[in-house]
C-alpha positions in Angstrom: 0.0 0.0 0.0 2.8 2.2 0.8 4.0 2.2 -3.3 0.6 3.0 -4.1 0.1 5.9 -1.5 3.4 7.3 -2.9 2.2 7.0 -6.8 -1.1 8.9 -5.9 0.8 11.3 -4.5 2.7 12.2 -7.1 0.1 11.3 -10.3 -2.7 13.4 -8.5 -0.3 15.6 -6.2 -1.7 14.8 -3.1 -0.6 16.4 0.0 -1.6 13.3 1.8 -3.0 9.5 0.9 -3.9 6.5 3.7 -5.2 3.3 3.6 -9.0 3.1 4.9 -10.2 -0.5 3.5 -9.7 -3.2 0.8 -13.2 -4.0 -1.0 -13.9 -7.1 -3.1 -13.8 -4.4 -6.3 -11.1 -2.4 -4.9 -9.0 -0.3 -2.3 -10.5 2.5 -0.8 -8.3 5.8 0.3 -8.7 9.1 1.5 -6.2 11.9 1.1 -6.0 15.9 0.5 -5.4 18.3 -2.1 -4.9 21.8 -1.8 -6.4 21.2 2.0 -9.3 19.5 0.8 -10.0 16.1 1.8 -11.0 13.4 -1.2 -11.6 9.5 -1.3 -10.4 7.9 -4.0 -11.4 4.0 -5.2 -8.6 2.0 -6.7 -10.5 -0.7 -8.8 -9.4 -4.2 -10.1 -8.0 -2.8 -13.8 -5.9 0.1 -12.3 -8.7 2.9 -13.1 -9.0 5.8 -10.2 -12.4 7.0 -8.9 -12.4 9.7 -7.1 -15.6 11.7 -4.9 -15.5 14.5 -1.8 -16.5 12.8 1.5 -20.2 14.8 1.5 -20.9 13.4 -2.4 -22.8 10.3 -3.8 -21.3 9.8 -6.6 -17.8 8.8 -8.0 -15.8 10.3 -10.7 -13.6 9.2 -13.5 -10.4 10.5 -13.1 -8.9 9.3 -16.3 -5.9 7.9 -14.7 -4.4 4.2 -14.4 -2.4 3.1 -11.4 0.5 0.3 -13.5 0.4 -3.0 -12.5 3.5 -2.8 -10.9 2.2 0.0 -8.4 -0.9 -1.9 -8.0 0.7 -5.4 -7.4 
């Protein structure tokens, strides 16, 4: 988890990225960007999803994590 905290924080220049849970479709963060808190979804193929904490519904980000971050 600690390779893939680091790649988010560089790819989406995050100020911050932890761990919260591992779903059966995914891995589920939380982190901050310019002092605003986001959760992003890390599913199965790579894509990111990303939502504020008050929202419904995720975004496409457009970005893949590589296999060798993900794995």
């Amino acid at each position: 988890m600690e390779r893939l905290a680091d790649w988010l924080k560089r790819e989406m220049k995050l100020e911050f990225v932890s761990f919260v849970e591992k779903h059966s479709h995914g891995h589920l963060l939380r982190g901050t960007v310019l002092g605003r808190e986001v959760e992003l979804l890390i599913v199965s193929s790579g894509h990111v999803w990303v939502k504020q904490p008050n929202e419904r519904s995720w975004r496409t980000t457009g970005v893949y994590v590589p296999d060798r971050v993900l794995f």
